[in-house]
C-alpha positions in Angstrom: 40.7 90.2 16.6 41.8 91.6 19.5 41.3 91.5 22.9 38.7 93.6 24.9 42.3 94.0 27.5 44.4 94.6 24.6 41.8 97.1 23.0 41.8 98.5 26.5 45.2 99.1 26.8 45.7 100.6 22.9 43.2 103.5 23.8 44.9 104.1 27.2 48.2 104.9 25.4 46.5 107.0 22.6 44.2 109.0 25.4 47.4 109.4 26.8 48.5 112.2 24.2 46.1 114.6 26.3 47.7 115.7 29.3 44.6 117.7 30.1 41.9 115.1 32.0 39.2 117.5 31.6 39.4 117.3 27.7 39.2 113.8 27.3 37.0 113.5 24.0 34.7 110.4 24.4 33.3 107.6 26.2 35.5 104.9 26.7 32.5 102.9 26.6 31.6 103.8 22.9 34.9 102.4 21.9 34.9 99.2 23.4 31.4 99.1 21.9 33.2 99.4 18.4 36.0 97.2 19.3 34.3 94.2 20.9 31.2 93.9 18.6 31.9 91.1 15.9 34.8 90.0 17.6 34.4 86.0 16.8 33.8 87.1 13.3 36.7 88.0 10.6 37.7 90.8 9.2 36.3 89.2 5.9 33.1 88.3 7.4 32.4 91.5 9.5 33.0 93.5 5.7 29.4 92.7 4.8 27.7 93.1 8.4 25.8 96.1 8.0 24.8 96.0 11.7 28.1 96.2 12.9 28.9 99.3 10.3 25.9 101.3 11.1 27.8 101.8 14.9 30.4 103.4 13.0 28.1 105.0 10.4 26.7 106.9 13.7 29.9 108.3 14.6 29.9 110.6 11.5 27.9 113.8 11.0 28.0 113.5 7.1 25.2 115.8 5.0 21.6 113.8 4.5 21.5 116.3 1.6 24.5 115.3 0.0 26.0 111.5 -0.7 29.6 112.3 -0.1 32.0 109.7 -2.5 35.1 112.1 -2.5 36.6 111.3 0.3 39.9 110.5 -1.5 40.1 114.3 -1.3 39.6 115.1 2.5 37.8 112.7 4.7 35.1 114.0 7.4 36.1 113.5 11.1 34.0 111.2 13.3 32.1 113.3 16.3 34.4 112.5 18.8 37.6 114.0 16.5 35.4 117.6 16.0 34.5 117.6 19.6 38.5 117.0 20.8 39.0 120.1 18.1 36.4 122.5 19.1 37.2 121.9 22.8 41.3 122.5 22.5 40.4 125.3 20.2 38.3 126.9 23.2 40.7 126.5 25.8 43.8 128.1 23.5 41.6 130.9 23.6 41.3 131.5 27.2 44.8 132.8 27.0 46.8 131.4 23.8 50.6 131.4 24.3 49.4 130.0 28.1 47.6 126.9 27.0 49.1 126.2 23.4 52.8 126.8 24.4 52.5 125.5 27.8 49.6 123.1 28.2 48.7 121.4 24.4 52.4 121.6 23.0 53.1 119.3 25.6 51.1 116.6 24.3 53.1 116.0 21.0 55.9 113.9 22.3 52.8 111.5 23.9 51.2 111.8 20.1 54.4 111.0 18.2 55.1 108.0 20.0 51.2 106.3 19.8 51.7 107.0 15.9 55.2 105.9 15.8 53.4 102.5 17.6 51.0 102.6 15.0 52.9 102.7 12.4 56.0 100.5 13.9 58.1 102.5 13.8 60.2 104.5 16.1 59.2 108.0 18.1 62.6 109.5 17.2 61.6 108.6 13.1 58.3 110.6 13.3 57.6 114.1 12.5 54.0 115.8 12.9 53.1 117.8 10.0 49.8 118.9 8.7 50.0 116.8 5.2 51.5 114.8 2.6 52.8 117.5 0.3 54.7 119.3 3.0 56.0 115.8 4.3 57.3 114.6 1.0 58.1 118.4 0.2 60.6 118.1 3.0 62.8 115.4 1.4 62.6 116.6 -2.3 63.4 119.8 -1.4 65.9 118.6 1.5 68.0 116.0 -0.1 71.5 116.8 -1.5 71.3 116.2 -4.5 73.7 117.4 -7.6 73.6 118.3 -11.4 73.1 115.7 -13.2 71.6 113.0 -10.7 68.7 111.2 -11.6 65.2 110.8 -9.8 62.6 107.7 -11.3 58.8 109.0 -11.4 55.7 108.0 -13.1 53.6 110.7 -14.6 50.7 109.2 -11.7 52.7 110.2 -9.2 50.7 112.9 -7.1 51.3 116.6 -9.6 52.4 118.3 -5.6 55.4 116.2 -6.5 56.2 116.6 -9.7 56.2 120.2 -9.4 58.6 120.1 -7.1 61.0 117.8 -8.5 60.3 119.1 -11.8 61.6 123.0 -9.8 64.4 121.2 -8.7 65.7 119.7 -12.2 65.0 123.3 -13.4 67.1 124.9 -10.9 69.7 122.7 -10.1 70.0 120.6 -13.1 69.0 117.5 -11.8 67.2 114.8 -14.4 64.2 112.9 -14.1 63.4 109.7 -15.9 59.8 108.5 -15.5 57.9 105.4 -15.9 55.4 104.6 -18.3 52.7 102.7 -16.8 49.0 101.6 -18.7 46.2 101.8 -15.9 45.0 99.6 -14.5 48.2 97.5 -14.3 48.0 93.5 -13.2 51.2 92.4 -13.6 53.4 93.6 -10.6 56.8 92.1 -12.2 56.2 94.3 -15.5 55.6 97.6 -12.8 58.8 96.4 -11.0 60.5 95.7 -14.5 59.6 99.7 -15.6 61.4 101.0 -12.7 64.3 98.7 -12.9 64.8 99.5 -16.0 65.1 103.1 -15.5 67.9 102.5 -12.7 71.6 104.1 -13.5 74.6 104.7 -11.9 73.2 108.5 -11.6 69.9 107.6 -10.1 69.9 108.7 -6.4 66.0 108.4 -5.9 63.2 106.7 -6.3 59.8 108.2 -5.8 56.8 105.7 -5.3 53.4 106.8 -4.9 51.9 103.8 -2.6 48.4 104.4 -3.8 48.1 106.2 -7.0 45.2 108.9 -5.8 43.8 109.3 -9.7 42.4 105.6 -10.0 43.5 103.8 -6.8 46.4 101.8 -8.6 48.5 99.8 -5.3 51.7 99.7 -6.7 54.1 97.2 -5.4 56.2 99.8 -3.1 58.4 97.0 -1.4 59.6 95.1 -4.4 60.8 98.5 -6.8 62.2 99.6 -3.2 64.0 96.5 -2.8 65.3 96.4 -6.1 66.6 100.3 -5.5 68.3 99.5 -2.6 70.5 96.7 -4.3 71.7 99.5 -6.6 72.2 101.9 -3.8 69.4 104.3 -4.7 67.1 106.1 -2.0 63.2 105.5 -1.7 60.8 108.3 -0.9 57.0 106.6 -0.5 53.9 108.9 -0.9 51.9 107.1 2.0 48.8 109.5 1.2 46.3 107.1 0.1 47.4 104.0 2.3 48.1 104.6 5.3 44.7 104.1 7.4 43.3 101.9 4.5 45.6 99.3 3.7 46.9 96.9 6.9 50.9 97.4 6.6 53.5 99.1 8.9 55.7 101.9 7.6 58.7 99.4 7.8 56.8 96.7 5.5 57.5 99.2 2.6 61.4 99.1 3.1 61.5 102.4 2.2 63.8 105.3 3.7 61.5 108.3 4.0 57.3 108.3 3.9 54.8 110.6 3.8 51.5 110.9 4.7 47.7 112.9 4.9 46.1 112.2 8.2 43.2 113.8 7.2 42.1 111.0 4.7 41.9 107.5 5.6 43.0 108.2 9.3 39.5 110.7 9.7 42.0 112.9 11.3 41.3 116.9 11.3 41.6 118.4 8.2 45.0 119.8 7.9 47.3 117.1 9.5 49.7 114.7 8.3 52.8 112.6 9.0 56.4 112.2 8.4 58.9 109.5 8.8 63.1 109.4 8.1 64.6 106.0 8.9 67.1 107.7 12.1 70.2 107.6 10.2 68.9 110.2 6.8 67.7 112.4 9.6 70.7 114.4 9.6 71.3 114.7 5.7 67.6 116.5 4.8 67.6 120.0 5.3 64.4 121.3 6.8 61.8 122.8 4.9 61.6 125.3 7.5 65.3 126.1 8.4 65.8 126.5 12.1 69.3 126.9 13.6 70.2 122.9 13.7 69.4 122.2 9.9 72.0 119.1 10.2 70.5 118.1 13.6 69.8 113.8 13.7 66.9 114.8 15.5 63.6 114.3 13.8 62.2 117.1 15.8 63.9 119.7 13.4 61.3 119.5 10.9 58.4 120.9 13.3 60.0 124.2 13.2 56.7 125.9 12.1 56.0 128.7 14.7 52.5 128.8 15.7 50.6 126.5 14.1 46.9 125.3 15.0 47.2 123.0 18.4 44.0 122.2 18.5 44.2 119.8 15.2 47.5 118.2 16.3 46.1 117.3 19.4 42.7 116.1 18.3 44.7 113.4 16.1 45.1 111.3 19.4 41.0 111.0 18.8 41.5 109.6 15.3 43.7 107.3 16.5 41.9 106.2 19.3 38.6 105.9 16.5 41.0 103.8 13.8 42.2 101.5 16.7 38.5 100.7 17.9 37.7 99.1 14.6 41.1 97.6 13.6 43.2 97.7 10.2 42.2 94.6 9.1 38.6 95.1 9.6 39.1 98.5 8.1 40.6 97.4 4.8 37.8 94.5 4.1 35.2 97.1 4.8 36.8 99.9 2.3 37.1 97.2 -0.6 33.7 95.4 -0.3 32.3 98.9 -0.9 34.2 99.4 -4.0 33.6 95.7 -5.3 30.1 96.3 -4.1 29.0 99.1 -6.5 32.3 98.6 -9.7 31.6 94.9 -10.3 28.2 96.4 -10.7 28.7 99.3 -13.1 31.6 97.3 -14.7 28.4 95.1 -16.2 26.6 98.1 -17.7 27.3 99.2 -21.6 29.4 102.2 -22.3 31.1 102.0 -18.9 35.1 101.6 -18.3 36.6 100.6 -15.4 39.9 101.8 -15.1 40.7 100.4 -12.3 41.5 97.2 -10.7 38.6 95.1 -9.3 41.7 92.6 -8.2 42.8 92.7 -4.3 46.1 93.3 -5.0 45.8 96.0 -7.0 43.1 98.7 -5.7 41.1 99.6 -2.3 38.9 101.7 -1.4 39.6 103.8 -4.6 38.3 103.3 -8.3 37.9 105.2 -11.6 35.6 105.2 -13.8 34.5 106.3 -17.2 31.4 106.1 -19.7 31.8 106.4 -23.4 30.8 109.9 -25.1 30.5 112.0 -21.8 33.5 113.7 -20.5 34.7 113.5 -16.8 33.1 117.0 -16.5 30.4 115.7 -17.6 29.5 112.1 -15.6 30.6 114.8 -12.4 27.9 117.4 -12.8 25.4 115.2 -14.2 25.9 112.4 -10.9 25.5 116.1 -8.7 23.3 117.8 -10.5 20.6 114.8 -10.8 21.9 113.0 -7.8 23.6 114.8 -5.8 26.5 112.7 -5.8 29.9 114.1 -4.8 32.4 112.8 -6.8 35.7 113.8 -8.5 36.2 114.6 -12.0 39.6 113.5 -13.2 41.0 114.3 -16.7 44.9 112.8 -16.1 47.1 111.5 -18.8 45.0 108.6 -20.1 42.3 108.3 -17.3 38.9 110.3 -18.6 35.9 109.9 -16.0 35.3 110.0 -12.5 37.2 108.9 -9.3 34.6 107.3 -6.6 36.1 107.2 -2.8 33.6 105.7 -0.3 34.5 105.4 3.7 33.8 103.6 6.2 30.4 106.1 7.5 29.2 105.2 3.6 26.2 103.1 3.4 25.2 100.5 0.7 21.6 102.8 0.0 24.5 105.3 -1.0 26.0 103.4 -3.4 22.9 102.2 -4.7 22.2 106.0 -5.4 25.4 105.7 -7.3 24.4 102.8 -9.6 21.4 104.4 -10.2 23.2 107.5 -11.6 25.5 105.3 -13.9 22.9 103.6 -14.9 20.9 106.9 -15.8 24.3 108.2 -17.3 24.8 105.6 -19.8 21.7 106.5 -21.5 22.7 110.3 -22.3 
């Protein structure tokens, strides 16, 4: 784990993408509290140390009414990251095109290069968006592409995206081939294999969805990447649902563009994401939003968005700061004993399917669920209605039941709740 210096000198560099002192969010002191508390345990061990949790459970304002499990959706901020908004969003209004042109504008290039350090990878690779869809949007819509090239899906992948490359087959004539995979899948060479197969002299692009966000499915990005690249073929990576959760840099994934939701795993504002083009595709995408440089290398070119809400770009420095205090590692173990702790449960009771993955390799934080007889309507208004529950209902291709996202502010009575709802749901 590290060290209470080294922790020290992370949150420096991420407080660092405030330029105004007066608005510094939080107490440095409440950080190192997070950071240095189980230090001599690890990451696997502190997973089930509800003591150490409930500090970070505190940080949260979530409903007492309401036992939020959606947070694959949108996550909830910590304190500290609604503060930093609220008080940015205060001064802008003194005198707007004063303080968001001149005084908070001027904290992006500080903010792109602490994520570019998180994410290790360069500050001139890193674009500051406000999600996934417009991120990933960017290169699908950007890319040169000609009739008759091919793109490799899966009918998982998120439906933002398939929209728009379905728009762009009908448009420009492109084709796309997709994948065929069974949830949940085990056997990583047989994913690889399906994409491999797919692979032709026409195919240009590869589209992986990291995390599939419907049952939590962890494909094996790097491998189908590495296997495009020996063919010549470009990957795009939907980062929504891993980046935050799993422990990886951006570069692990070999991939040549990612995309990403800050607003999820990260606990950033709502309304903020990420974008990264390895330095040399820079020049080749097109902007979603043209400007007058649309072949520019610089990676800057794709924040041509006019006035946009400072306040939340800014306050991401917070989330940062928040993510670093408890650690990646630490981070992932916690997301997945939660899921383990309530699916190997349910998995036990009659009428309920899994369909997901209760293997570390394959799933997180994420899992699916459905119960014979009741529709996914159903389980989601019966687990609210009764139990006030909030999950999501998802009806997709083959998958029939509900999707259950817990965080790191989610306690184990919550998900005791939960078990108590399947249980009460298998006997409709």
């Amino acid at each position: 784990m590290p060290s209470r210096r080294n922790f020290l000198n992370k949150a420096a560099l991420v407080a660092g993408s405030s330029l105004l002192p007066t608005l510094k969010a939080f107490s440095m002191d409440d950080l190192l509290k997070i950071g240095n508390l189980g230090q001599n345990k690890s990451a696997t061990a502190l997973a089930s140390d509800e003591d150490y949790w409930w500090q970070i459970q505190q940080a949260y304002t979530v409903s007492p009414q309401i036992i939020n499990l959606n947070n694959g959706g949108v996550s909830p901020s910590p304190m500290v990251v609604q503060n930093a908004v609220e008080r940015y969003n205060k001064l802008a209004n003194e005198a707007p095109s004063y303080y968001m042109w001149r005084i908070l504008d001027q904290g992006r290039e500080p903010l792109r290069e602490n994520l570019a350090k998180y994410g290790g990878v360069s500050p001139e690779e890193i674009a500051i968006n406000q999600n996934a869809t417009e991120a990933l949007d960017t290169v699908i819509m950007g890319l040169p592409l000609q009739k008759g090239d091919e793109i490799i899906m899966n009918r998982y992948d998120y439906p933002n995206m398939l929209h728009a490359w379905r728009q762009r087959e009908l448009r420009e004539g492109l084709k796309i081939n997709y994948v065929e995979l069974d949830l949940p899948a085990e056997d990583n060479d047989l994913v690889v294999k399906k994409y491999v197969d797919l692979m032709t002299p026409r195919t240009k692009v590869v589209h992986i969805t990291h995390i599939i966000n419907w049952n939590g499915q962890i494909l094996p990005a790097k491998r189908i990447a590495e296997e495009a690249h020996k063919r010549g073929i470009e990957v795009l990576v939907d980062g929504a649902h891993s980046f935050a959760h799993l422990d990886y840099k951006i570069t692990d994934l070999d991939c040549d563009y990612f995309g990403t939701s800050l607003h999820k795993w990260l606990s950033a504002p709502i309304g903020s994401g990420m974008f990264w083009v390895k330095k040399e595709k820079i020049s080749k995408i097109f902007p979603l939003i043209p400007n007058d440089k649309p072949n520019s290398d610089n990676i800057r070119k794709f924040e041509n968005l006019g006035t946009r809400p400072f306040m939340i770009e800014q306050a991401i420095g917070q989330a940062l700061n928040f993510q670093l205090a408890i650690g990646n590692a630490r981070k992932e173990a916690r997301l997945r004993f939660l899921k383990d702790y309530w699916a190997k449960e349910a998995k036990k009771l009659p009428k309920v399917k899994m369909n997901t993955s209760l293997k570390a390799e394959f799933s997180g934080a994420l899992a699916h669920f459905g119960i014979e007889g009741l529709e996914a309507g159903k389980i989601e208004s019966e687990l609210f209605g009764k139990f006030k529950i909030h999950t999501s209902p998802i009806k997709w291709e083959k998958l029939d039941g509900v999707r259950v996202t817990p965080h790191v502010y989610t306690t184990l009575g919550d998900l005791d709740r939960l078990l108590e709802g399947v249980q009460y749901l298998t006997k409709l």
